[in-house]
N, C-alpha and C positions, 0 to 999 in steps of 0.2 A: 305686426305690420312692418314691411320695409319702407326705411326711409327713399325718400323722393327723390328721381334722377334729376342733373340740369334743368333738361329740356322741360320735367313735371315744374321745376320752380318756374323755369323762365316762363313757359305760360301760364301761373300765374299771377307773377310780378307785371306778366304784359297786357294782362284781361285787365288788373286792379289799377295799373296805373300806364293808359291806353297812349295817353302827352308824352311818356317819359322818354328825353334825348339822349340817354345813354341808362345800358344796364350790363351790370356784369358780376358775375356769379363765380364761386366756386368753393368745389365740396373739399372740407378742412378734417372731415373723420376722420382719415387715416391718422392725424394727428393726436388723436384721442382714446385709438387704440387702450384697453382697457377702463376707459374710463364709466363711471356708473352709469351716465345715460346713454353712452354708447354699445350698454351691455342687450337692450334688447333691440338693436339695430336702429336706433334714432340719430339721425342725421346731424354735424356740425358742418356748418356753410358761412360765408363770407357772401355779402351782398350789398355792391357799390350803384346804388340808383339817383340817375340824375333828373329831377323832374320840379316844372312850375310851380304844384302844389305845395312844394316845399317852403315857399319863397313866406318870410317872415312867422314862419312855423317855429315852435322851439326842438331841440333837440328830442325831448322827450316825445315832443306831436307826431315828428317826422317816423321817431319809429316805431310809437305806435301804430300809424299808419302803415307802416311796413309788417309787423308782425300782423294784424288786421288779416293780412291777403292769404297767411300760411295758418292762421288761429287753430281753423280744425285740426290742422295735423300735428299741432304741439300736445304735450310733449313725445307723444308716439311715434312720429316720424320723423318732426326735426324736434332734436334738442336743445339746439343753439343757434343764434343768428349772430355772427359779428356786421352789422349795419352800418353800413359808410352813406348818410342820404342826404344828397346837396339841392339845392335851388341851380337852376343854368348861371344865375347873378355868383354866387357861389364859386361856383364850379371854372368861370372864367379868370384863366391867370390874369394879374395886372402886372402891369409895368412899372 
């Protein structure tokens, strides 16, 4: 199997979590270059999601709900996710 383009994540980061006010993605393989799960073309990615559902979730909730959306495709297409996933309360700088 090849690992998943952007656009295969972003939709479906965008089917799973339909509310979310900001999403942003990006493929980190090249960084990984030889590395064992990058040997049969599984994907490392970066993915910064901002959404409601987050909102008094723990750390661990939040990304398990993020990995939830990619399940099937672990580990054969994505190997890794580094996950950044806030609440809008969150995400809002303060002063």
């Amino acid at each position: 199997m090849t690992r998943p383009t952007l656009d295969d994540l972003r939709s479906r980061f965008a089917a799973a979590f339909p509310e979310a006010t900001s999403l942003e993605l990006q493929d980190d393989s090249h960084l990984h270059a030889g590395h064992a799960g990058a040997s049969g073309g599984a994907g490392h990615y970066t993915v910064r999601i901002v959404s409601p559902r987050f909102e008094g979730a723990s750390t661990v909730a939040r990304h398990r709900l993020v990995y939830d959306a990619v399940r099937d495709w672990m580990p054969h297409r994505v190997h890794a996710l580094v996950i950044v996933a806030r609440s809008p309360a969150d995400a809002t700088p303060r002063s």
